[in-house]
MARBA-3410 file (N, C-alpha, C, O; in Angstrom, 1 decimal):
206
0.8,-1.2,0.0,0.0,0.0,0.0,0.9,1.3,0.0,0.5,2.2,-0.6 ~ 2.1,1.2,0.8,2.9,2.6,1.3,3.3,3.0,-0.3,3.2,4.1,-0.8 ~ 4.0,1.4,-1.1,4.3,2.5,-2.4,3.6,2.2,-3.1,4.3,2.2,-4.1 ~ 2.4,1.9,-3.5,1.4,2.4,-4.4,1.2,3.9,-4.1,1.1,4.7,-5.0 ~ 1.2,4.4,-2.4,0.9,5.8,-2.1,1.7,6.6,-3.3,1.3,7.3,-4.2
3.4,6.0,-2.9,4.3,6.9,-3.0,4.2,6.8,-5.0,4.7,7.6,-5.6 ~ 3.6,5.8,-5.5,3.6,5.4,-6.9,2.7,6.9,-7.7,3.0,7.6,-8.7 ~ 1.3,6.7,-6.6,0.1,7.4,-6.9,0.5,8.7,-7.1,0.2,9.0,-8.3 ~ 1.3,9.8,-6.4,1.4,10.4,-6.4,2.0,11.4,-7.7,1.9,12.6,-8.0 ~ 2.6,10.4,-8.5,3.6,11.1,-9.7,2.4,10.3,-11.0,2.5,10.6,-12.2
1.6,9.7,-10.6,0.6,8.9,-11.8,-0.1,10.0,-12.9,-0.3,9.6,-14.0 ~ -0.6,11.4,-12.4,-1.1,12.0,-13.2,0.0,13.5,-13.0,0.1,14.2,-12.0 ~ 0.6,13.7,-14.2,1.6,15.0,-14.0,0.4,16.1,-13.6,0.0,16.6,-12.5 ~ 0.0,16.5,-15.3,-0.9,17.2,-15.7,-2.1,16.7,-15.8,-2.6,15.6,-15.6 ~ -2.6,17.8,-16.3,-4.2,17.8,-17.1,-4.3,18.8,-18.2,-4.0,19.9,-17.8
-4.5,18.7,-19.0,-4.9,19.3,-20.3,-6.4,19.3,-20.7,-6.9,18.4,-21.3 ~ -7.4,20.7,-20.1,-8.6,20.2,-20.5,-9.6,21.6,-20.9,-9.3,22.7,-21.2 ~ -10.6,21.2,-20.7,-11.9,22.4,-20.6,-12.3,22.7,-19.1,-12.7,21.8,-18.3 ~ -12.3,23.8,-19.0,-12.8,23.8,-17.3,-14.2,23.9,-17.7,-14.5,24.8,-18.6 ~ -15.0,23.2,-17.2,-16.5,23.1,-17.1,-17.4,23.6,-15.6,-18.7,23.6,-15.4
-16.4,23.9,-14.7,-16.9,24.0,-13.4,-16.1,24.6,-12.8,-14.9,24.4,-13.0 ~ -16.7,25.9,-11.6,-15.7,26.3,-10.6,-16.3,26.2,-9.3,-17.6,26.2,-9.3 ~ -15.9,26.1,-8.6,-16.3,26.1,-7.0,-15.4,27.0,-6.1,-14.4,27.8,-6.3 ~ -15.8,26.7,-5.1,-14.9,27.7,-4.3,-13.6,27.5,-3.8,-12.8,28.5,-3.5 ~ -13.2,26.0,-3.6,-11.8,25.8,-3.7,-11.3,24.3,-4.9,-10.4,23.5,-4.7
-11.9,24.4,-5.8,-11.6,22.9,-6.8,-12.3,23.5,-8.4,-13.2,24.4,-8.6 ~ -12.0,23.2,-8.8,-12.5,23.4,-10.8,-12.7,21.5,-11.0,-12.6,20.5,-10.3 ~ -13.1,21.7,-12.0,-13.9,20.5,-12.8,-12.9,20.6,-13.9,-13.0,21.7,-14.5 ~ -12.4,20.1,-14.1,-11.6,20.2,-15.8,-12.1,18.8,-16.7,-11.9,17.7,-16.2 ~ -12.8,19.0,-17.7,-13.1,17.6,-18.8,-12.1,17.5,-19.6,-11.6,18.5,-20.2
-11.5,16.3,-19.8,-10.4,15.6,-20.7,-10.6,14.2,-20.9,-10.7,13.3,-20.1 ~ -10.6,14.0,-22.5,-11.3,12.6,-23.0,-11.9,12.7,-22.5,-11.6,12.0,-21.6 ~ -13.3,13.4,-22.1,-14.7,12.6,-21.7,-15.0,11.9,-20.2,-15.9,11.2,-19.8 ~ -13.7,12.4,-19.5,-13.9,12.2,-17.9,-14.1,13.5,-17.4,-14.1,14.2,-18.5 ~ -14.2,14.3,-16.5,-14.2,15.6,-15.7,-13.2,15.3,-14.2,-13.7,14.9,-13.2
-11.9,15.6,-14.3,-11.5,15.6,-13.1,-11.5,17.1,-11.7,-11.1,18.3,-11.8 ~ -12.0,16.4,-10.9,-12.2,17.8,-9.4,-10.7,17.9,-9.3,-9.9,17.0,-9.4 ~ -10.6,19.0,-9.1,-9.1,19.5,-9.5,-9.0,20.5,-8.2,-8.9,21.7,-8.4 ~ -9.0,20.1,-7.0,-8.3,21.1,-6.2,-7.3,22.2,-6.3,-6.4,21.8,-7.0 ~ -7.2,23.5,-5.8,-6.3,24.3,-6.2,-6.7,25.7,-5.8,-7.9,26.2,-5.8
-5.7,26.3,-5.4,-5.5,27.9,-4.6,-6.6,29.0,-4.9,-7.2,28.6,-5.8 ~ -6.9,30.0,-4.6,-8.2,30.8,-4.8,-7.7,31.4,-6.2,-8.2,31.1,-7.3 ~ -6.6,32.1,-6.0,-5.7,32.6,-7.6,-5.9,32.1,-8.3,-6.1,33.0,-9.2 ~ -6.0,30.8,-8.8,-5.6,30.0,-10.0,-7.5,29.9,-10.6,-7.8,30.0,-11.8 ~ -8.4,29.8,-9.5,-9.5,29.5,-9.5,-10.4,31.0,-10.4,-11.2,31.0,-11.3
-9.7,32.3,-9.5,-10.5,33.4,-10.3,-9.6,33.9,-11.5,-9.9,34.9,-12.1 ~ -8.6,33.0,-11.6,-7.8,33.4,-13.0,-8.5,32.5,-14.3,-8.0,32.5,-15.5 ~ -9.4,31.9,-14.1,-9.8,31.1,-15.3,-11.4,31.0,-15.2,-12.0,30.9,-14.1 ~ -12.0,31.0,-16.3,-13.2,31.1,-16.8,-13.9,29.4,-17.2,-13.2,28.5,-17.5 ~ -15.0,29.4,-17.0,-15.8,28.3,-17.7,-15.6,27.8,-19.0,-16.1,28.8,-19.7
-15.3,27.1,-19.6,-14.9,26.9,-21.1,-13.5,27.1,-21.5,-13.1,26.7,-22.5 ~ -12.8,27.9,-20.6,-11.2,28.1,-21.0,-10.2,26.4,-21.4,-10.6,25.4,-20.9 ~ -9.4,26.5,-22.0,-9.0,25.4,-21.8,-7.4,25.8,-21.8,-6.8,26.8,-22.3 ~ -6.9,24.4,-20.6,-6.2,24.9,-19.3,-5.1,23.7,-19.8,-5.2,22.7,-20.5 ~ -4.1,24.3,-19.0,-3.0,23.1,-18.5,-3.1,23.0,-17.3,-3.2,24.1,-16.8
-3.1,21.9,-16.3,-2.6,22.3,-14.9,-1.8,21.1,-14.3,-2.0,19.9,-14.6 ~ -0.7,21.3,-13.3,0.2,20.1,-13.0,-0.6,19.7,-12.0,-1.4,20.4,-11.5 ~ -0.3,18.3,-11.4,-1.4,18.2,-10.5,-0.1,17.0,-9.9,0.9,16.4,-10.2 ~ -1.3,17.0,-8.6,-0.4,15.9,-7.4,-2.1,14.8,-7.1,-3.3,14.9,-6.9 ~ -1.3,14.2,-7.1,-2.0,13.0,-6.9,-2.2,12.3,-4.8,-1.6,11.3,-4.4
-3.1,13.3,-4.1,-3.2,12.3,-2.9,-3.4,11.2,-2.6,-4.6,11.1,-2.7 ~ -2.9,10.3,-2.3,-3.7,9.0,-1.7,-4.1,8.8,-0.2,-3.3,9.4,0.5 ~ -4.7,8.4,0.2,-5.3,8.5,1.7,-6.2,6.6,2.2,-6.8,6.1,1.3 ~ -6.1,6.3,2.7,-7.4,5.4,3.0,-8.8,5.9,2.6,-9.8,5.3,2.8 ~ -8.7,6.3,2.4,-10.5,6.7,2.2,-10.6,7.8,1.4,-11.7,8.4,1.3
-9.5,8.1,0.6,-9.7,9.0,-0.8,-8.9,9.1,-1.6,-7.7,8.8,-1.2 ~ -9.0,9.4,-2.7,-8.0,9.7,-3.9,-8.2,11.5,-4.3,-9.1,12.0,-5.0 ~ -7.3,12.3,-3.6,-7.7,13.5,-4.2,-6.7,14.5,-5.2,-5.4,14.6,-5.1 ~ -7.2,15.0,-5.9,-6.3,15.9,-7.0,-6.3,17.0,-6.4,-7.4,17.5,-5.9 ~ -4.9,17.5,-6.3,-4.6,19.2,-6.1,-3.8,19.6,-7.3,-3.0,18.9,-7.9
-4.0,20.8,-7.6,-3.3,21.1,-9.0,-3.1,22.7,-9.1,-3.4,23.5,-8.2 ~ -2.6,22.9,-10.3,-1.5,24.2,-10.0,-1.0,25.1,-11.4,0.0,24.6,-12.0 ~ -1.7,26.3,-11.8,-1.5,26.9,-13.5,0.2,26.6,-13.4,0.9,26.0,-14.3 ~ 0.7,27.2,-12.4,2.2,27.1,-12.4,3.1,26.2,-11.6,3.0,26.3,-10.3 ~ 4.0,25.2,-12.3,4.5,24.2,-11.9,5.3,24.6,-11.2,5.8,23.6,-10.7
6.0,25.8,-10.7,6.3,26.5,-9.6,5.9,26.1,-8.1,6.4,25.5,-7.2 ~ 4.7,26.7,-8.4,3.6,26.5,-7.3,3.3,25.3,-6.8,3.0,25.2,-5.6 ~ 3.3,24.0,-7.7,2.8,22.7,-7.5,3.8,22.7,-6.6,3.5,22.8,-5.5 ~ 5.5,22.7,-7.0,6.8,22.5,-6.1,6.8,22.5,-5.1,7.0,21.6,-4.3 ~ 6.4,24.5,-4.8,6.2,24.7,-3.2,5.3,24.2,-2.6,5.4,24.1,-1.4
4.1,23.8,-3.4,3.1,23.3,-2.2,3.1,21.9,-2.0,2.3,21.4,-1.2 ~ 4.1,21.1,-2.8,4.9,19.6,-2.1,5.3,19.6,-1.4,5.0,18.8,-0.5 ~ 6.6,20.7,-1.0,7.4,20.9,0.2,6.9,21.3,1.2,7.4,20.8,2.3 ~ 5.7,22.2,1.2,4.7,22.6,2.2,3.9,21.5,3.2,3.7,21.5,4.4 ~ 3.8,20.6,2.1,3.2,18.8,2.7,4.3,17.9,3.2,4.3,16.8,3.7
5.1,18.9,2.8,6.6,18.4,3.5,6.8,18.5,5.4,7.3,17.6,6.2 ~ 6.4,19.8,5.8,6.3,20.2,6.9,5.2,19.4,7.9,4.1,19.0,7.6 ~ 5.8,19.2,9.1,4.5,18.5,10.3,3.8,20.2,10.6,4.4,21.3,10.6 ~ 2.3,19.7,10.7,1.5,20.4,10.6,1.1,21.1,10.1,0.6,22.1,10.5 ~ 1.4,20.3,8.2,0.7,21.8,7.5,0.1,20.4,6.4,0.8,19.6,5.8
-1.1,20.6,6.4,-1.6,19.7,5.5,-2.3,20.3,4.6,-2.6,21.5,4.8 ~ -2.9,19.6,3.2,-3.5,20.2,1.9,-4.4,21.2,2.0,-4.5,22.0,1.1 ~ -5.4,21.3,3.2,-5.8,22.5,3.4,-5.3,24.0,3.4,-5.6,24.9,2.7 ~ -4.2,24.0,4.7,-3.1,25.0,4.9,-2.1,25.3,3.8,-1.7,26.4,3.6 ~ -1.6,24.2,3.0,-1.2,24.4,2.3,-1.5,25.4,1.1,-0.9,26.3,0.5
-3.3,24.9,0.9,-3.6,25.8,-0.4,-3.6,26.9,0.2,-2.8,27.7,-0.4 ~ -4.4,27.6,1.3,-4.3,28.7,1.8,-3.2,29.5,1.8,-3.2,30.6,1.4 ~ -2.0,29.0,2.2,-0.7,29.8,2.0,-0.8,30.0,0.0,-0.9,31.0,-0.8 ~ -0.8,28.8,-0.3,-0.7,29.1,-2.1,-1.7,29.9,-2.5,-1.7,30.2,-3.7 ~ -2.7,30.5,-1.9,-4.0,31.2,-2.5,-3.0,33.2,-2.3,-3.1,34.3,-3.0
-2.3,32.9,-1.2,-2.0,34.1,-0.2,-0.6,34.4,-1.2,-0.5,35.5,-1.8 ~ 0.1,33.7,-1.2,1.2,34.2,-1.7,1.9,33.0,-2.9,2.0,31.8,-2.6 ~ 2.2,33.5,-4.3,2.5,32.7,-4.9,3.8,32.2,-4.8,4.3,32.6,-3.8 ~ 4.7,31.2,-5.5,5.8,30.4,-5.2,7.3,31.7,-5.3,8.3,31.9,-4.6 ~ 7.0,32.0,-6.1,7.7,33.7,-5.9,8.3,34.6,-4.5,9.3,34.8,-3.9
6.9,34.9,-4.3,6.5,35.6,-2.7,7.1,35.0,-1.9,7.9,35.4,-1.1 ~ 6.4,33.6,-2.0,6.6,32.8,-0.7,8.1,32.4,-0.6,8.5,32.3,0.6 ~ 9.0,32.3,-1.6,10.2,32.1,-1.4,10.9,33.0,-0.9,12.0,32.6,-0.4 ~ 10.5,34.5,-1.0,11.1,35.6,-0.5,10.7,35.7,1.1,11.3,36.3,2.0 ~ 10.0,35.2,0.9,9.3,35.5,2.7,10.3,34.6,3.6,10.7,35.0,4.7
10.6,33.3,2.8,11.3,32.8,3.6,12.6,32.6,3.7,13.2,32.1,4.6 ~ 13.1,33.3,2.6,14.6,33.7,2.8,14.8,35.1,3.5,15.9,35.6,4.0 ~ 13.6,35.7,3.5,13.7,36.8,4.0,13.1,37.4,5.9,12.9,38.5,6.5 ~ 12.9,36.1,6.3,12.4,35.6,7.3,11.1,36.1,7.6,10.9,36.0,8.8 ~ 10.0,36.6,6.8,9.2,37.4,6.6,7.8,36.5,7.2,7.0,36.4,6.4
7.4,36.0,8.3,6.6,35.2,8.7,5.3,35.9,9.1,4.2,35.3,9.3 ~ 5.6,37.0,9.2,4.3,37.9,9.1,3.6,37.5,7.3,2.4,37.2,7.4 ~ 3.9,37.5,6.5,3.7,37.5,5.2,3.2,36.0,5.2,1.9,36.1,5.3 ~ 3.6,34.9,5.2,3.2,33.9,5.7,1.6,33.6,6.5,0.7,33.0,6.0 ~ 1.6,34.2,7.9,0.9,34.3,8.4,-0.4,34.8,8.3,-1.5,34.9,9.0
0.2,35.4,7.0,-1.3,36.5,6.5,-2.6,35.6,6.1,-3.8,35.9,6.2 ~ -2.1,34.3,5.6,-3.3,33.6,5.3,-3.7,32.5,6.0,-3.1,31.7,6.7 ~ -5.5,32.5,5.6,-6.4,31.8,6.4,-6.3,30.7,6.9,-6.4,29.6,6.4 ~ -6.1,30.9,8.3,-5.9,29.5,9.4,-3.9,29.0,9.8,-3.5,28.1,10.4 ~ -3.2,30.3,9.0,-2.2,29.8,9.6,-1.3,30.6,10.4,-0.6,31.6,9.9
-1.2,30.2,11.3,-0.4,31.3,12.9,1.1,31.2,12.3,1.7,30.7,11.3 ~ 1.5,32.3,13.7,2.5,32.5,13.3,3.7,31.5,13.5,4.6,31.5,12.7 ~ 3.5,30.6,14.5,4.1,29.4,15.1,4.3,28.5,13.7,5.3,28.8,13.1 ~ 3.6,27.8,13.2,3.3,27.1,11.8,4.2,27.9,10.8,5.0,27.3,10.0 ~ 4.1,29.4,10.8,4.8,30.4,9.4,5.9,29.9,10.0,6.5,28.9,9.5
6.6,30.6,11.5,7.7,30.3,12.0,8.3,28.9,11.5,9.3,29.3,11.0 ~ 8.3,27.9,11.3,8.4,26.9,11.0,8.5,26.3,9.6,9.2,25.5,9.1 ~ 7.8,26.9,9.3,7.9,26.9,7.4,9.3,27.5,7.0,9.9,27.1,6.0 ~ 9.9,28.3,7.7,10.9,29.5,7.3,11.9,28.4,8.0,12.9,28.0,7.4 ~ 11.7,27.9,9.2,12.2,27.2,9.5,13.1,25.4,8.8,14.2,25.1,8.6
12.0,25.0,8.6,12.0,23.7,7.5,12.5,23.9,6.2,13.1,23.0,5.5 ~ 12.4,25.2,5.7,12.6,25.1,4.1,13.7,26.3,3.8,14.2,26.4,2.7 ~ 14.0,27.4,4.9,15.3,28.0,4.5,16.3,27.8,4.0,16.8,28.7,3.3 ~ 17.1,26.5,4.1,18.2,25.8,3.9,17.5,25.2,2.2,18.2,25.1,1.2 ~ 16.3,24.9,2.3,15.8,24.1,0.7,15.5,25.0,-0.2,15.4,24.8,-1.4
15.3,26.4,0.3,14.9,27.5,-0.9,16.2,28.6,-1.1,16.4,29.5,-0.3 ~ 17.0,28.4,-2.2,18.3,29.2,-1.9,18.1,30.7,-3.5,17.3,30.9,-4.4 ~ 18.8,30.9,-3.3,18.8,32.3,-4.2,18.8,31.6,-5.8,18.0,32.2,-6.5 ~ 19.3,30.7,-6.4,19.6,30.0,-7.2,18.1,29.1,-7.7,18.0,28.6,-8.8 ~ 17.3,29.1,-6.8,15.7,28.5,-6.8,14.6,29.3,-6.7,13.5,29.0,-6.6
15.2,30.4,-6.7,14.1,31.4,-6.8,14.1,31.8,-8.4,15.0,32.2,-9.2 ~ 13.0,31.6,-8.4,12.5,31.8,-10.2,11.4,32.7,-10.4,10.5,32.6,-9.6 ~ 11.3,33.7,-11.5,9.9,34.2,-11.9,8.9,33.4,-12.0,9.1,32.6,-13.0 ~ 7.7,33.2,-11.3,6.8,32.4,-11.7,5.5,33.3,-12.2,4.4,32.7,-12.4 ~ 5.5,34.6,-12.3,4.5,35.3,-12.5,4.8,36.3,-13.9,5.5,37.3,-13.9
4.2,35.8,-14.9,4.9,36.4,-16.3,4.7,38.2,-16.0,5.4,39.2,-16.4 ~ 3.7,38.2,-15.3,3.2,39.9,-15.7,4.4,41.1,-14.9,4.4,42.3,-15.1 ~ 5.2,40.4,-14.0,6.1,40.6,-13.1,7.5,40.1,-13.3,8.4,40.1,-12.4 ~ 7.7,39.8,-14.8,8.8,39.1,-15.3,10.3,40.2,-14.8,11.3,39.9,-14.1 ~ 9.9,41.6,-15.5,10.8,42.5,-15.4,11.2,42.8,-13.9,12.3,43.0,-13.4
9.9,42.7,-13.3,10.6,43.3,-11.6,11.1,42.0,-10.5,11.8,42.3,-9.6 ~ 10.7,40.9,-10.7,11.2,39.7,-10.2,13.1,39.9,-11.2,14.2,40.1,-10.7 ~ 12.9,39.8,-12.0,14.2,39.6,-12.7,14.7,40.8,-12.2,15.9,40.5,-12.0 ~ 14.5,42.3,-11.8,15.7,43.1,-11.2,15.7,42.8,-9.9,16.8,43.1,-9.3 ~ 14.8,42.2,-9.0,15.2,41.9,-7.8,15.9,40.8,-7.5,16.4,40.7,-6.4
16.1,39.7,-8.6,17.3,38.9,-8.6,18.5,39.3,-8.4,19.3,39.4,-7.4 ~ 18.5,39.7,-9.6,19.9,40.5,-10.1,20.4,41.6,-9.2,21.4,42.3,-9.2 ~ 19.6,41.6,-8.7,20.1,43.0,-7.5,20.6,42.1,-6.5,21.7,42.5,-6.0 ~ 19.9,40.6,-6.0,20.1,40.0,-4.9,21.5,39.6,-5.4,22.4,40.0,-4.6 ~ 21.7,39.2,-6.1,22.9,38.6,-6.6,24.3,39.4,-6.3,25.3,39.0,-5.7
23.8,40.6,-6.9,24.8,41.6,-6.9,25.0,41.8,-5.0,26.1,41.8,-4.6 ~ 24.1,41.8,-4.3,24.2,42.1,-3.3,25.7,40.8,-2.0,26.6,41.1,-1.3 ~ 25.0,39.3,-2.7,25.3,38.4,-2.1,26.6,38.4,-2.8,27.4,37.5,-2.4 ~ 27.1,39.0,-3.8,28.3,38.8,-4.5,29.7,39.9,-3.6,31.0,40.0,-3.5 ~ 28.5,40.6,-3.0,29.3,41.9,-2.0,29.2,41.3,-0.5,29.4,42.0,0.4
28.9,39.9,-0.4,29.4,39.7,0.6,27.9,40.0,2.6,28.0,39.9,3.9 ~ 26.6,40.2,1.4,25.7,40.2,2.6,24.8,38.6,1.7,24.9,38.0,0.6 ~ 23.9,38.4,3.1,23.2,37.1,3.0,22.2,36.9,1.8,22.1,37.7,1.0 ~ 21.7,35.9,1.8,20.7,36.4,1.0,19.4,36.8,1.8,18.6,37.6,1.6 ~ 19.6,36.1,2.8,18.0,36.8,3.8,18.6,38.2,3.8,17.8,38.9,3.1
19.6,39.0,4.3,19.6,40.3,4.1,19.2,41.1,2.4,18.5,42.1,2.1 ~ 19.9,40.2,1.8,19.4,40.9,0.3,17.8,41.1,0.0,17.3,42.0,-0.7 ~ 17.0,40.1,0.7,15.6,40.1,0.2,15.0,40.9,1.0,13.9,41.3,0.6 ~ 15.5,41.2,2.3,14.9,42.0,3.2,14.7,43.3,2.9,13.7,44.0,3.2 ~ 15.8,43.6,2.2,16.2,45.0,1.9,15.0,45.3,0.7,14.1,46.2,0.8
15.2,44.4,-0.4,14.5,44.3,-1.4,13.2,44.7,-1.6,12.7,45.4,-2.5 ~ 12.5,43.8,-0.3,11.5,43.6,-0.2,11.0,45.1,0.4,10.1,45.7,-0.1 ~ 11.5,45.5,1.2,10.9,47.2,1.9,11.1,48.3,0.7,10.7,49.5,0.7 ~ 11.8,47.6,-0.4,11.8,48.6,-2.0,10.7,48.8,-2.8,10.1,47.7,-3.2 ~ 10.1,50.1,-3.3,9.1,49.8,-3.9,10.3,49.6,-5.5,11.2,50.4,-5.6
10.2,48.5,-6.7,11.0,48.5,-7.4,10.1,48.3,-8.6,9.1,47.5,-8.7 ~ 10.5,49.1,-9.7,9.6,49.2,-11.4,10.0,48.2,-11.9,10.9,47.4,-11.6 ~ 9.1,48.3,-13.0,9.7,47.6,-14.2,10.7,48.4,-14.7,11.8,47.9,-15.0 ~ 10.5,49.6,-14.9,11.7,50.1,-15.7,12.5,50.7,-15.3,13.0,51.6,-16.0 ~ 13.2,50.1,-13.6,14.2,50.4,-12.9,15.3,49.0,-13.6,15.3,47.8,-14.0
16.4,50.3,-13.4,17.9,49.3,-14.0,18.5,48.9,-12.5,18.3,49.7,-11.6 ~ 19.1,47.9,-12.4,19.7,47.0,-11.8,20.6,48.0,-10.8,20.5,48.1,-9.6 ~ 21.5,48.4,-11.7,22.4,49.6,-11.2,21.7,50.4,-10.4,21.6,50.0,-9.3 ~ 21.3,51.4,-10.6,20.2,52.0,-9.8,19.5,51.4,-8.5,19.8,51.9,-7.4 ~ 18.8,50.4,-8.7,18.3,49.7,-7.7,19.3,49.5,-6.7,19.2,50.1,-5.6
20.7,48.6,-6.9,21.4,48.2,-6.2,22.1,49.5,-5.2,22.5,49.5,-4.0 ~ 22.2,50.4,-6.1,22.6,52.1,-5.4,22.0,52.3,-4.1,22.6,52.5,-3.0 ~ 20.4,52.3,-4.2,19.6,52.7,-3.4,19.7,51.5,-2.4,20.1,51.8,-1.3 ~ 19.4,50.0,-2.4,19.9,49.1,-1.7,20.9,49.0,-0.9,20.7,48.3,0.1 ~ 22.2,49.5,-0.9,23.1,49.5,-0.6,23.4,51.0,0.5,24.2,51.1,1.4
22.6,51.8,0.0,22.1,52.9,1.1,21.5,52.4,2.5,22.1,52.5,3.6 ~ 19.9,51.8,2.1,19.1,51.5,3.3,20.0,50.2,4.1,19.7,50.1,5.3 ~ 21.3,49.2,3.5,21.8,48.2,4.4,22.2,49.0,5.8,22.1,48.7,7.0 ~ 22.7,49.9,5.2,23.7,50.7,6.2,22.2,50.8,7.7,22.5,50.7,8.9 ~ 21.0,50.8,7.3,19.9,51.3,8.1,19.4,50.2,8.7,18.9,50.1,9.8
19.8,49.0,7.8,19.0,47.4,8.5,19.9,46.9,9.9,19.6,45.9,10.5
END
């Protein structure tokens, strides 16, 4: 049974389909002529329409007494919310709620940046549990795994890399790099140079 669990879980990557249904936390997606309930984050749910047709990666639960799909527009997202199911006491409920609150992006900054207030913002999870997340997964989310997962945000995720970079290349952490970052309001059509100028000001203040 233990590895069928561990089998089940990689059995369906994706889904490729028509969403025919939305609910308040699961979509209906039809492919070949089945409809699978497709659990997944509030975001992903008011990003897509009735009839749209979708990709989504999906995880496969197994339980005694259920087989459930959770799934995810961005395979980003799916990542973090495995690792999430990674942590004692944070199960697929809590999980999506953090994924509805902050995407795989965010959430990586929060926790390099020890940011558990940010964490904590969503429904049903304390600060003890955020504490812990930052805890469990600081060492697993490093500057080199932080990725754009939000296209519309491509340019200002990519200068806050590149700034982090530049920062950790001078010799501060990366939790300090993102800290700084993060209290930045930063454009799109801010240059790197620039940014890192003004960064390198406020350290002197952290």
């Amino acid at each position: 049974m233990k590895r069928f669990k561990k089998l089940g879980r990689d059995m369906i990557a994706y889904i490729k389909g028509i969403v025919t249904e939305k609910n308040t936390d699961s979509i209906i997606v039809e492919c070949s002529g089945l409809g699978y309930e497709v659990f997944t984050c509030g975001r992903d749910i008011q990003s897509v329409s009735k009839t749209d047709e979708i990709l989504i990666y999906t995880y496969l639960r197994i339980s005694d007494d259920a087989h459930t799909l959770y799934g995810f527009l961005n395979k980003d997202d799916l990542l973090m919310f495995k690792k999430l199911l990674g942590i004692s006491g944070v199960g697929p409920k809590a999980a999506l709620s953090i994924m509805s609150t902050l995407g795989s992006f965010d959430l990586k900054m929060a926790i390099v940046s020890d940011d558990y207030k940010a964490i904590s913002a969503a429904q049903g999870i304390g600060q003890k549990i955020a504490k812990r997340i930052i805890l469990d997964l600081k060492e697993k989310v490093d500057l080199g795994s932080i990725v754009v997962s939000d296209i519309d945000n491509t340019v200002n995720n990519t200068v806050q890399t590149e700034t982090a970079q530049a920062l950790i290349s001078l010799g501060y952490s990366s939790s300090e790099a993102y800290k700084v970052l993060k209290s930045m309001d930063i454009k799109d059509s801010d240059k790197v140079e620039d940014v890192l100028k003004i960064a390198l000001k406020k350290m002197a203040i952290f």
